[in-house]
PAGUFI-459906 format. One record per residue (C-alpha): residue number from 1; x, y, z. Coordinates in Angstrom, 1 decimal. Layout:
BEGIN
[NUM [X Y Z]]
...
! end
This chain:
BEGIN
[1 [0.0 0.0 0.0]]
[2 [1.8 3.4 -1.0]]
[3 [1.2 5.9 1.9]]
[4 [-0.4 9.3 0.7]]
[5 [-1.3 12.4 3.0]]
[6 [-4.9 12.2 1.7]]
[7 [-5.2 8.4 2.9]]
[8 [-4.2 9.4 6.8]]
[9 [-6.2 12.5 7.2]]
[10 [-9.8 13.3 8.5]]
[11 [-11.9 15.6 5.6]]
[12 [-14.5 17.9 7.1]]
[13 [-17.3 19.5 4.7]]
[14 [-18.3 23.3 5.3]]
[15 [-21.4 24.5 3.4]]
[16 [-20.0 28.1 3.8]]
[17 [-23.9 29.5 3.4]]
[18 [-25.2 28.0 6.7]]
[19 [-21.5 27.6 8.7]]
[20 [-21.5 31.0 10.4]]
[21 [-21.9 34.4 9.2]]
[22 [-19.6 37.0 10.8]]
[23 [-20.7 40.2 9.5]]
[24 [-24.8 39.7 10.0]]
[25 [-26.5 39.4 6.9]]
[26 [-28.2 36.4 7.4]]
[27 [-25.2 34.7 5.4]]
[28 [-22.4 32.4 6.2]]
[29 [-19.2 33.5 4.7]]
[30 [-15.4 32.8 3.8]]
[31 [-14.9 35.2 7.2]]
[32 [-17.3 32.9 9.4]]
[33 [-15.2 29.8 8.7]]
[34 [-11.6 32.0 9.4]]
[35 [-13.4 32.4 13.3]]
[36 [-13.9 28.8 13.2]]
[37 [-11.0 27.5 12.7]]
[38 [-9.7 26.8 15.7]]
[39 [-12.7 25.0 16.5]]
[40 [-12.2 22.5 13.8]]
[41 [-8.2 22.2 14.7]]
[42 [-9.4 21.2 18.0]]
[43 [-11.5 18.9 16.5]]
[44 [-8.7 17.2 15.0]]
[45 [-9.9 17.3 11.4]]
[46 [-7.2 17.8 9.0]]
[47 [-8.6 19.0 5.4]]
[48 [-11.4 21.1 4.5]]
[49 [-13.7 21.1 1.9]]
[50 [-15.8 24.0 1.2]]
[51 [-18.9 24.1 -1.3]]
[52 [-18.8 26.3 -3.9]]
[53 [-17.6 29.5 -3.3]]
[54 [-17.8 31.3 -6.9]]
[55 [-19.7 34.1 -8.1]]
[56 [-22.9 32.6 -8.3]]
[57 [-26.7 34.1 -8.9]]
[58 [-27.8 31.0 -6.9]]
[59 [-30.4 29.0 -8.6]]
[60 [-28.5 26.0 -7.3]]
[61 [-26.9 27.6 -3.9]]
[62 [-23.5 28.3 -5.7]]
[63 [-23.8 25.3 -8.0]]
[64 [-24.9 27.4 -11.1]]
[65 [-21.5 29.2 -11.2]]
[66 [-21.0 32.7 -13.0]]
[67 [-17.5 33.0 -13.3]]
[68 [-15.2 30.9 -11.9]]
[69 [-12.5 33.4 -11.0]]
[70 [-14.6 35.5 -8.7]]
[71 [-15.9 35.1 -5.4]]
[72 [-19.3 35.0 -4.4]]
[73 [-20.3 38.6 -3.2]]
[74 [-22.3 37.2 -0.2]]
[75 [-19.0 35.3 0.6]]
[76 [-16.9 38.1 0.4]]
[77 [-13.7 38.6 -2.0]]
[78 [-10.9 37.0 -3.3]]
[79 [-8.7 38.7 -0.7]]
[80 [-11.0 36.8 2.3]]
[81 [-10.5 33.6 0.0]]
[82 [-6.6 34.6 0.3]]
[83 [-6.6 35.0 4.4]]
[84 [-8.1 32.0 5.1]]
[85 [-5.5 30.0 3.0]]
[86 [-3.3 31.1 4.9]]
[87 [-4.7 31.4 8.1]]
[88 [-5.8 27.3 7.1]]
[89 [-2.0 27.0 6.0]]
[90 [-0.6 28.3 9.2]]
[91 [-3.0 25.9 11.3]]
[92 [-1.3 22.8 9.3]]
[93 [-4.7 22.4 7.8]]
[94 [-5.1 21.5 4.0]]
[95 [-8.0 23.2 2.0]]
[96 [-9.6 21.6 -1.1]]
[97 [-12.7 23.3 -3.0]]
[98 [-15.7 22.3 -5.2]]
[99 [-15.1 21.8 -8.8]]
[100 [-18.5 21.9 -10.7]]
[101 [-17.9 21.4 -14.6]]
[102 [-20.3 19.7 -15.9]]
[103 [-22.0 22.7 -16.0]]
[104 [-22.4 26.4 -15.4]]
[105 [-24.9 29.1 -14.4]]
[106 [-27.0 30.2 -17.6]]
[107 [-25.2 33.8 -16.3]]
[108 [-22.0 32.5 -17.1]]
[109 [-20.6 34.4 -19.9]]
[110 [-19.8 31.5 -22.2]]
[111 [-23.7 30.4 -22.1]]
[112 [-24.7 34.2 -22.8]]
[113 [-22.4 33.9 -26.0]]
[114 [-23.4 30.6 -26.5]]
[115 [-27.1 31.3 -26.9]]
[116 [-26.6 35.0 -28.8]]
[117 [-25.9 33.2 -32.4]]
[118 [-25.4 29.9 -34.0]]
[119 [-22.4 31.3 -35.9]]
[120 [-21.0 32.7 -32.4]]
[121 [-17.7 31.2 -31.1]]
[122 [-19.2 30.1 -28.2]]
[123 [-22.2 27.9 -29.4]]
[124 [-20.5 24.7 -29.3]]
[125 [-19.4 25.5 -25.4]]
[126 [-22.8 23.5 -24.6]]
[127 [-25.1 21.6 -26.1]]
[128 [-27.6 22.4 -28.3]]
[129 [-29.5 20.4 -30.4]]
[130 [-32.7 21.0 -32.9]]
[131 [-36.1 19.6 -31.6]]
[132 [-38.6 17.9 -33.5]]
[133 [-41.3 20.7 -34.2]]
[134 [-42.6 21.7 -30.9]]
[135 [-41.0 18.3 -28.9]]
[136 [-37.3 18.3 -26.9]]
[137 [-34.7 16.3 -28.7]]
[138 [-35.2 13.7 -26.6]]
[139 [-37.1 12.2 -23.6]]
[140 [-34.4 12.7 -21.0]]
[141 [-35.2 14.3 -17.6]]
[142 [-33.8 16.5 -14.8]]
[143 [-33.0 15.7 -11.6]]
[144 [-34.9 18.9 -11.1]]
[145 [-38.0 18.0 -12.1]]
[146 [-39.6 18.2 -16.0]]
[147 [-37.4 18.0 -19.3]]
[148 [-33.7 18.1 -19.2]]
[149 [-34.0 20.3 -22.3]]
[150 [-34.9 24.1 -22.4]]
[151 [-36.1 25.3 -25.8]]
[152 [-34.4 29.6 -26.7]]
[153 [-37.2 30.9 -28.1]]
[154 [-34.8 33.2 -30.5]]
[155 [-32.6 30.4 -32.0]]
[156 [-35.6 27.8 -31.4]]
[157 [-33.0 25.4 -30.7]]
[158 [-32.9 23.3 -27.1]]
[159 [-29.6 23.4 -24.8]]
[160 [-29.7 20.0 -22.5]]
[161 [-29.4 20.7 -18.7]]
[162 [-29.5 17.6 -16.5]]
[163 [-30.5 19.6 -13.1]]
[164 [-31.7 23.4 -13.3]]
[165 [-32.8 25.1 -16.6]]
[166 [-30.5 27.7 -15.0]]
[167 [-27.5 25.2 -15.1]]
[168 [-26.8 24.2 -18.9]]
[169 [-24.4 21.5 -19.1]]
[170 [-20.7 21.9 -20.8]]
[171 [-19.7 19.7 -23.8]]
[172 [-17.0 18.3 -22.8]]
[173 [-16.6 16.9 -26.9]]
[174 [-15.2 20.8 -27.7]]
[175 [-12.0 20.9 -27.1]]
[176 [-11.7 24.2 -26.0]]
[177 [-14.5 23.9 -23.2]]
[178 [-11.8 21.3 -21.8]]
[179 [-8.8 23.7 -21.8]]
[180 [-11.0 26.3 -20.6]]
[181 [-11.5 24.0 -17.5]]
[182 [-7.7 23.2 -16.9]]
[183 [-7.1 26.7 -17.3]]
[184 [-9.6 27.6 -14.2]]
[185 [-8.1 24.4 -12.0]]
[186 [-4.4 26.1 -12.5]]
[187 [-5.7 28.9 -11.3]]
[188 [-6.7 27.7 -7.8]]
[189 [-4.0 25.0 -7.8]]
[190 [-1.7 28.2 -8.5]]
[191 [-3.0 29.6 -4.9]]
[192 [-2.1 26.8 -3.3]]
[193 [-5.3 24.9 -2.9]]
[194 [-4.8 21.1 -1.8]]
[195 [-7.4 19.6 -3.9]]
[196 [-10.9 19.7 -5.7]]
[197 [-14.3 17.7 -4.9]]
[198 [-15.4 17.3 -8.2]]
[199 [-19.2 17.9 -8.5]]
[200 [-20.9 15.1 -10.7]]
[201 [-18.2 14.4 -12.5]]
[202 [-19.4 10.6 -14.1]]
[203 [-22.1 13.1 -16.1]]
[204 [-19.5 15.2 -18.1]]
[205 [-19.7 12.6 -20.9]]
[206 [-22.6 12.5 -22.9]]
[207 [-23.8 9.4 -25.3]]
[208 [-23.8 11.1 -28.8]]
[209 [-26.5 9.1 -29.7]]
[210 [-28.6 11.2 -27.4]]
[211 [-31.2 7.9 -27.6]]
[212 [-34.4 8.0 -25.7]]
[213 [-34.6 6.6 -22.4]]
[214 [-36.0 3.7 -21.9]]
[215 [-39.4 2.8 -19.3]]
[216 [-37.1 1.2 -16.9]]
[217 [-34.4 3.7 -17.2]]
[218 [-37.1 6.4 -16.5]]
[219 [-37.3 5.2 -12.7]]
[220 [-32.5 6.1 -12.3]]
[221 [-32.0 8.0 -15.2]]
[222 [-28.4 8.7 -13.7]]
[223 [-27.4 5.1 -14.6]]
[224 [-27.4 6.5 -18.2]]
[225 [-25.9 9.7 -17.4]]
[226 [-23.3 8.2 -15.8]]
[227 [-22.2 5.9 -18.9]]
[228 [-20.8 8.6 -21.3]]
[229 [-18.4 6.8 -23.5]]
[230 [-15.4 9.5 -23.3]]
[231 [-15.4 9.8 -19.3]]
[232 [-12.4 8.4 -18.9]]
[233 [-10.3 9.4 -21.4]]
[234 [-11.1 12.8 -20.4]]
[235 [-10.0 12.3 -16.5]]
[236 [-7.3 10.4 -17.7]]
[237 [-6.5 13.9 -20.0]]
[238 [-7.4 15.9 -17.3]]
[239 [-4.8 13.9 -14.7]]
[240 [-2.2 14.2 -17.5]]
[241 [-2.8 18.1 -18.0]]
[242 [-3.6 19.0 -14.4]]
[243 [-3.8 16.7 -11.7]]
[244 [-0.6 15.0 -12.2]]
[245 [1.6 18.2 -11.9]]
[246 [0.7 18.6 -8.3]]
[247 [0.3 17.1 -4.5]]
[248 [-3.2 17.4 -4.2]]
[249 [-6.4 14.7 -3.8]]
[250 [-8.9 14.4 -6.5]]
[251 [-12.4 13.4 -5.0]]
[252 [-15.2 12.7 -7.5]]
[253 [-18.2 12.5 -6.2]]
[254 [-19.4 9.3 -8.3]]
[255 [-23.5 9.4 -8.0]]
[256 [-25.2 7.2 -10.9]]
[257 [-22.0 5.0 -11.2]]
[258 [-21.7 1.8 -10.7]]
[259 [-18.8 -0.8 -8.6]]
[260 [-17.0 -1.2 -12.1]]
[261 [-16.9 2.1 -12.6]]
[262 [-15.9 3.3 -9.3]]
[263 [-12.9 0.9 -9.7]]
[264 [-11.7 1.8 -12.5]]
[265 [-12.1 5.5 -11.5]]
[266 [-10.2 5.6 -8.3]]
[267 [-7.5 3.1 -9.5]]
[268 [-4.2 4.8 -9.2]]
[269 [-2.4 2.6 -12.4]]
[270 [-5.3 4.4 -14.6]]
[271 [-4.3 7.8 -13.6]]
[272 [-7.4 9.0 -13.2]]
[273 [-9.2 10.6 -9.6]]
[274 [-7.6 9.3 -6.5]]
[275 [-10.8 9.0 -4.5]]
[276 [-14.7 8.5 -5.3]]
[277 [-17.7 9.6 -2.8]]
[278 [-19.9 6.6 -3.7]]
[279 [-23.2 7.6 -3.0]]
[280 [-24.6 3.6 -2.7]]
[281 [-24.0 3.6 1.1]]
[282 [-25.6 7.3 1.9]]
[283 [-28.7 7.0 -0.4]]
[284 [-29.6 3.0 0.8]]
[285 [-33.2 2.2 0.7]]
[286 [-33.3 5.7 -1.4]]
[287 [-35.4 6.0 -4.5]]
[288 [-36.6 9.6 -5.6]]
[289 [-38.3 11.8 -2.5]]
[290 [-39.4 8.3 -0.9]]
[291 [-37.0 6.2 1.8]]
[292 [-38.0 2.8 2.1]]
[293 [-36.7 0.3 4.9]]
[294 [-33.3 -0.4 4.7]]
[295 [-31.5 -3.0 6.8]]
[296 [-28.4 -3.7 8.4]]
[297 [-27.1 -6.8 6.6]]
[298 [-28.0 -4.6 2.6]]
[299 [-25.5 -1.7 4.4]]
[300 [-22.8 -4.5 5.4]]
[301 [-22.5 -5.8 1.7]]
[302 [-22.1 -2.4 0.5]]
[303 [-19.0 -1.5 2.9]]
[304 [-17.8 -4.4 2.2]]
[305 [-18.1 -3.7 -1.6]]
[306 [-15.4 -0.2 -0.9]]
[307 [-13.5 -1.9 1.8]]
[308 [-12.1 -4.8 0.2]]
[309 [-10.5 -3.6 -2.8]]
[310 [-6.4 -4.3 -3.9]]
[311 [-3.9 -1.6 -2.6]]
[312 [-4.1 0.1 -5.8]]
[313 [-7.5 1.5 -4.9]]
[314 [-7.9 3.6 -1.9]]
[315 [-12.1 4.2 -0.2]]
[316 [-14.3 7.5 1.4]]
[317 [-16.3 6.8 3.8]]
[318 [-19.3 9.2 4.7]]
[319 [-22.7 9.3 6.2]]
[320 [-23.3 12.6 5.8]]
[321 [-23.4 15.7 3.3]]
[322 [-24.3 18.9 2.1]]
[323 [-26.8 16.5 -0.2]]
[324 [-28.7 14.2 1.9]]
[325 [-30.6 14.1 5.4]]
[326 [-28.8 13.7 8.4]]
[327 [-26.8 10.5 9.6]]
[328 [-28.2 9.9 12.9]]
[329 [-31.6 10.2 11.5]]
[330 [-31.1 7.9 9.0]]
[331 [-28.7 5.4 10.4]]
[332 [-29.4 6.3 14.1]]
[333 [-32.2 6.4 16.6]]
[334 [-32.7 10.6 16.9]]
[335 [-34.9 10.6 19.1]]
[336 [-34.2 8.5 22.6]]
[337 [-30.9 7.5 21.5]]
[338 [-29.6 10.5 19.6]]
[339 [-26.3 10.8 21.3]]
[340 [-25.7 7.1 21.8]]
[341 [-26.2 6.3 17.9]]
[342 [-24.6 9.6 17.3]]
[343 [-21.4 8.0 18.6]]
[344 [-21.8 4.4 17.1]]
[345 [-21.9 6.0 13.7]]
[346 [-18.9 8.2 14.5]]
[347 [-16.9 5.1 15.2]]
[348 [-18.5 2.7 12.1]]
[349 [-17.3 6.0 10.1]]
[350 [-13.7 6.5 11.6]]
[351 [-12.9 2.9 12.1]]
[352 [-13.7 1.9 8.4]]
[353 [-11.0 1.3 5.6]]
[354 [-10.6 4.6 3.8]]
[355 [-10.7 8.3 3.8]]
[356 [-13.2 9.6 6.0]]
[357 [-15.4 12.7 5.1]]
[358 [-17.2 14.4 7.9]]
[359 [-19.7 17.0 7.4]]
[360 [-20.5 20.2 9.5]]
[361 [-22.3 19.4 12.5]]
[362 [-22.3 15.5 12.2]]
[363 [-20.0 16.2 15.3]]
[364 [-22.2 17.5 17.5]]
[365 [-25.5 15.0 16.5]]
[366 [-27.3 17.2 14.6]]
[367 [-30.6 15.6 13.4]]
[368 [-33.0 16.3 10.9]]
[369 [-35.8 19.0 10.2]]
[370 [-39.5 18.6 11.6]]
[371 [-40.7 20.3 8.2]]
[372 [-44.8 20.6 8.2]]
[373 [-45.1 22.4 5.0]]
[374 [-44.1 23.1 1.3]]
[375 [-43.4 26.7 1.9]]
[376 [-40.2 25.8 4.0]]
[377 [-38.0 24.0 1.7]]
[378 [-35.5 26.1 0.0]]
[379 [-34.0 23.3 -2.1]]
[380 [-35.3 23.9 -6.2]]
[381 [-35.4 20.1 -6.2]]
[382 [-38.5 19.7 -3.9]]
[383 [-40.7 22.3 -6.0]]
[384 [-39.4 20.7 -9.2]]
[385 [-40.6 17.4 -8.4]]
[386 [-43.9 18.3 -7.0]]
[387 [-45.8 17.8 -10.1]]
[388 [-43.9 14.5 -10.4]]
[389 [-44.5 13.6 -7.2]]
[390 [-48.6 14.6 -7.3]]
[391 [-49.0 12.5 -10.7]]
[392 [-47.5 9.5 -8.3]]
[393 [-51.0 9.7 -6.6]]
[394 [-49.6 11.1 -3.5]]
[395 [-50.9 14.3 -1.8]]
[396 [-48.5 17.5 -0.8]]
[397 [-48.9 16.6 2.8]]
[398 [-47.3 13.1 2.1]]
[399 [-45.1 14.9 -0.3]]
[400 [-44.0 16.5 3.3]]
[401 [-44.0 13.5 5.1]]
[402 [-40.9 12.2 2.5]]
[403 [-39.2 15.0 2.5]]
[404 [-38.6 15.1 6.1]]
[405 [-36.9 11.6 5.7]]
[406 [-35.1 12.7 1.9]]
[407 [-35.2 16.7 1.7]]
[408 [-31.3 17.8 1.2]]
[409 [-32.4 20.5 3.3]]
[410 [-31.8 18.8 6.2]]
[411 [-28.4 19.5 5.9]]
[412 [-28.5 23.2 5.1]]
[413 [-29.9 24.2 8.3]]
[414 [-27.9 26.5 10.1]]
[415 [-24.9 24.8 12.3]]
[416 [-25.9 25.0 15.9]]
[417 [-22.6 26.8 17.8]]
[418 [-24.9 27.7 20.7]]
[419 [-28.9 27.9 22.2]]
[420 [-29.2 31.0 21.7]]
[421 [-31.3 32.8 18.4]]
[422 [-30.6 31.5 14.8]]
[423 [-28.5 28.6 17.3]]
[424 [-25.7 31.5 17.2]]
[425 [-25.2 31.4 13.2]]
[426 [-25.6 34.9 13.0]]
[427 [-27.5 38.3 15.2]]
[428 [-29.4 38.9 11.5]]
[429 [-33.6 38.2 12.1]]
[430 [-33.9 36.6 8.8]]
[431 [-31.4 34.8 8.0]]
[432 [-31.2 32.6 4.8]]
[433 [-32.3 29.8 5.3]]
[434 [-33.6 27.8 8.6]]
[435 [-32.2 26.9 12.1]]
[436 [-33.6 23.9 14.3]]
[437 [-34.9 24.6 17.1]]
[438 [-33.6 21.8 18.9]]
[439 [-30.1 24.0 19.1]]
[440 [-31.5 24.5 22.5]]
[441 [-30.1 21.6 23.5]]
[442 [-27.8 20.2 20.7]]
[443 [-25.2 22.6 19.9]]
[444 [-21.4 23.1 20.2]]
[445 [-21.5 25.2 23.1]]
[446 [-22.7 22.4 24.9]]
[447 [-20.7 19.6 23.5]]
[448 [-17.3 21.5 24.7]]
[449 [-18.5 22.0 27.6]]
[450 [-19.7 18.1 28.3]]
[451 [-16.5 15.6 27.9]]
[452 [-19.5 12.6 27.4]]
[453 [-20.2 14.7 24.2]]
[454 [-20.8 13.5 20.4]]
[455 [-18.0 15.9 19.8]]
[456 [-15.1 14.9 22.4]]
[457 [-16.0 11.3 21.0]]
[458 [-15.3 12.3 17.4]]
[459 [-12.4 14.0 18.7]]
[460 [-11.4 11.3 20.3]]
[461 [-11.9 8.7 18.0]]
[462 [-9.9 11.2 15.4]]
[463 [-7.3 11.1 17.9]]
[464 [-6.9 7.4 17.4]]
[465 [-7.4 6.8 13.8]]
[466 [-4.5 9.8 13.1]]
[467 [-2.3 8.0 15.7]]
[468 [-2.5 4.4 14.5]]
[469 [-1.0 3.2 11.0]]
[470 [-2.5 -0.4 11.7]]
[471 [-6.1 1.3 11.5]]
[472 [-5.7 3.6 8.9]]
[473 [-4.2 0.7 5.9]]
[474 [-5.4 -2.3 8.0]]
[475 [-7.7 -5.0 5.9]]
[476 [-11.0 -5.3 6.5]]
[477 [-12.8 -8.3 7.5]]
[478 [-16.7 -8.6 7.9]]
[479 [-16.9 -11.3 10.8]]
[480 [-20.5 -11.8 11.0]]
[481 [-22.4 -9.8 7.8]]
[482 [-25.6 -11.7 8.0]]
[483 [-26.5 -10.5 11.3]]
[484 [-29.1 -8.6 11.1]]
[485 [-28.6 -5.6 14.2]]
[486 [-24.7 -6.5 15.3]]
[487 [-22.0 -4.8 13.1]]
[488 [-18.9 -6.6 14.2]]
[489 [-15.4 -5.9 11.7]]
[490 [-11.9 -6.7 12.4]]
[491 [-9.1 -4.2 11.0]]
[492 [-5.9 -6.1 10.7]]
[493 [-2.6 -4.2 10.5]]
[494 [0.7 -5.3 11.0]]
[495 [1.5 -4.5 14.7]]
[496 [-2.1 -4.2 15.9]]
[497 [-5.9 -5.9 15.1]]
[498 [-8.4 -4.0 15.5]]
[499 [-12.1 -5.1 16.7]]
[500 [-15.1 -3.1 16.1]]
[501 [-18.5 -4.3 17.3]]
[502 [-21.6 -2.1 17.0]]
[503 [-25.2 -2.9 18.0]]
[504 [-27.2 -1.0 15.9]]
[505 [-30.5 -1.1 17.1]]
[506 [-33.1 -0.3 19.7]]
[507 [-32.6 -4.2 21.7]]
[508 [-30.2 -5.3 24.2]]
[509 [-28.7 -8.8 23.4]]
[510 [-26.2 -11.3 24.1]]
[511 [-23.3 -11.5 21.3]]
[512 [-21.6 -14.8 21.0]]
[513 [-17.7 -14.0 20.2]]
[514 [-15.0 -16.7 21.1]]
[515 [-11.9 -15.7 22.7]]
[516 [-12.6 -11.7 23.0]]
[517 [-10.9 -11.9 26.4]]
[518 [-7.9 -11.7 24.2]]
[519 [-8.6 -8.2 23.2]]
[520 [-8.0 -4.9 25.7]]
[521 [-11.0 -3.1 25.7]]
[522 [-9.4 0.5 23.4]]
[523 [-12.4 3.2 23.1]]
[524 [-16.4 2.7 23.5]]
[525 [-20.0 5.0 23.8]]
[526 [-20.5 3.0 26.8]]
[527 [-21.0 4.3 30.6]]
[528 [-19.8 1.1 31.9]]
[529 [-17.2 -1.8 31.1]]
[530 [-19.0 -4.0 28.9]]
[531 [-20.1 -8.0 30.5]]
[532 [-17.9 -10.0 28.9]]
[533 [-16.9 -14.0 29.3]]
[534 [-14.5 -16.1 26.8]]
[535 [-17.3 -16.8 24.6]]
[536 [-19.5 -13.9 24.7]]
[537 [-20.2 -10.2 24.8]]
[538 [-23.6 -8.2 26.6]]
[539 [-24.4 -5.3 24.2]]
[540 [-27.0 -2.7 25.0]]
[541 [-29.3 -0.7 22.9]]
[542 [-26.6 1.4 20.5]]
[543 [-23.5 -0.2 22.1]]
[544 [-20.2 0.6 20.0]]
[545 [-17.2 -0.9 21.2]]
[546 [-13.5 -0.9 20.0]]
[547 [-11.6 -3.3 21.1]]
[548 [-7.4 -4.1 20.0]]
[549 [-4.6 -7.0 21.0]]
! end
């Protein structure tokens, strides 16, 4: 295995919009995460990853980008950008930021080129395509809700967008469009930035074809998104360009791709991306705005699926983003045992094989919404699937009643640094967007103050992972994966083994486990030493338990 910084290091997600807003507008900014830093050093995380911070009219909250060379004017300016590289510099902290290129805002001034003449320079920057009489080119969707193609009533012509009409999507075929994308990834590299997320990145190729989709593929129309035929040979360009000529991480967030495909992305003899967020574990029992039942032995099989790969691929492991609901709603039990489960899921996160990617607040416990109606959501994606959603046969109010288990949302609520108004974000009476009103009781504040805390466990458990070798690059071994409420995984290094056993459910039960006596008893969520004979183990409700020899 061939040690890289990105490998032993801790990621930590800010949504900059909802993080903390330091001058009062209602607005988290590049100066908000500067006062936080020292937070997150005491934390123990060691790279972070801000969402898009570009000049942005924010169809998309910063994922429609204007111009990528600019900063966001509720962010601040390029000169805040500046400080807190350094400022994250001087902390021995690494910084890596969004790149979204698969498309830009319809503000962006290629796309206002692009659409003012067929003959201009620009046109072929996108993707534009003649409809048949008053019908799209084809039957593809948005993630967003209706047709994935928007007709220009001067050139009567249709430019594809997979998510907003507001977000029309590059072709990556032109050339130039791809230079024009290196060009913007020097420039940040150039500033010393230690990496990029890339946003989408399996959708930048598109089947020329441009065939309809079928019934079936109706239902996950990113599986076809996701299969452009060039994607690779344009990473593999891109690495060869870009990527290659510096020490950074490459993270491409991987949704609508398959194992195959995440394999072949992340695998470092391919030059390529050197790590995929695969979406498979976080969106489990997912489909649309519903969540069905998942269960425990499904979630095993799909660790299992990133964990055991050769030493020439390396995993992420995450629970939580700027994208989906929150973990210990999902995963957890966020109601009686919110800071019990909270914990189990910090360890089944920090004691997996690979990279793992935090995100703001997951250290504290922060749960979900309690939204009760349309008019809350922020998130373009809920309005644009209402119709959808209706014609399913379901009414708004169960339209609500998913979203509080699906809504991205949940994860743009303000974070909760105190029980005070707007949970401290900011002094501003309106701000943006939301804060839960259970910051009363589940904020940071509170968690330094308690050492039983979500946080001082993550803290801990960070402390542990960064400190041990044998955990970070040990294998991975399953021990029991058709079990359906124990979690029980072995990481085996070359000094030390590791034993992790979780009880993820609402029961107390007895564990049978032969010679555990043999292990020391390392780390655990519990009050009390756990019961334990030669042959078997006494978990509780939510029990997580490390145990090394």
């Amino acid at each position: 295995m061939i040690r890289k910084w990105w490998k032993e290091q801790v990621v930590y997600q800010i949504y900059p919009r909802s993080f903390y807003d330091s001058n009062n507008d209602g607005i988290g900014d590049l100066n908000g995460i500067i006062l936080k830093l020292d937070y997150l050093k005491l934390l123990g995380v060691d790279t972070l990853w801000i969402s898009p911070h570009f000049d942005s009219p924010n169809d998309d909250n910063g994922y429609d980008i204007r111009n990528y060379k600019k900063i966001m004017e509720e962010f601040g300016t390029m000169e805040d950008f500046d400080l807190l590289l350094s400022e994250v510099q001087t902390r021995k902290m690494k910084l890596i930021i969004d790149l979204v290129v698969n498309h830009t805002s319809d503000e962006h001034n290629w796309f206002i080129e692009s659409k003012s003449s067929k003959n201009n320079k620009y046109r072929d920057y996108y993707i534009w395509k003649a409809g048949d009489k008053n019908h799209p080119p084809n039957n593809w969707t948005s993630f967003f809700g209706g047709s994935a193609w928007e007709k220009d009533p001067i050139s009567n012509d249709y430019y594809l967008h997979y998510f907003s009409k507001k977000q029309p999507d590059l072709n990556w075929e032109n050339n130039k469009v791809r230079e024009e994308v290196y060009e913007v990834m020097k420039f940040w590299l150039d500033k010393g930035i230690d990496g990029f997320r890339m946003d989408v990145i399996p959708f930048i190729s598109k089947d020329q074809n441009f065939n309809n989709l079928s019934k079936n593929e109706f239902s996950n129309p990113e599986k076809v998104y996701s299969l452009g035929p060039r994607l690779h040979e344009f990473l593999k360009e891109m690495n060869s360009k870009v990527l290659s000529r510096y020490d950074i991480v490459s993270i491409g967030e991987a949704f609508g791709i398959n194992e195959q495909t995440m394999i072949k992305l992340s695998d470092q003899r391919e030059k390529e991306l050197d790590l995929v967020l695969l979406f498979d574990i976080i969106r489990i029992g997912r489909e649309n705005w519903i969540q069905n039942k998942w269960n425990l032995v499904e979630l095993k099989k799909l660790f299992t699926v990133q964990s055991n790969v050769d030493e020439f691929h390396w995993p992420t492991v995450f629970l939580n983003n700027h994208d989906n609901p929150r973990s210990v709603s999902k995963y957890g039990n966020d109601k009686e045992y919110r800071i019990k489960s909270a914990k189990l899921l910090a360890m089944l996160t920090l004691t997996q094989r690979g990279t793992p990617v935090l995100y703001q607040g997951e250290e504290i416990g922060m749960t979900n919404y309690d939204f009760t109606e349309l008019t809350q959501f922020d998130d373009l994606e809920v309005l644009g699937n209402l119709s959808k959603a209706i014609s399913s046969g379901i009414s708004k109010k169960e339209y609500v009643l998913h979203l509080n288990n699906t809504s991205r949302d949940h994860a743009r609520t303000s974070m909760q640094w105190n029980s005070g108004p707007q949970a401290g974000f900011s002094s501003y009476d309106n701000n943006w967007f939301l804060s839960n009103p259970n910051s009363s009781f589940i904020n940071v504040k509170n968690d330094l103050i308690d050492r039983n805390s979500v946080f001082h466990f993550y803290k801990k458990l960070i402390e542990i992972r960064k400190n041990s070798k044998d955990l970070i690059y040990g294998d991975y071994f399953d021990l029991d994966p058709n079990h359906q409420n124990v979690f029980i995984y072995k990481r085996v290094g070359i000094n030390l083994t590791y034993l992790i056993i979780l009880n993820m459910s609402n029961s107390s039960l007895t564990y049978n486990f032969n010679n555990l006596t043999e292990y020391s008893l390392e780390f655990s969520n519990k009050r009390e030493n756990p019961n334990i004979s030669s042959n078997y183990i006494e978990l509780l409700a939510w029990d997580a338990l490390m145990f090394k020899k």
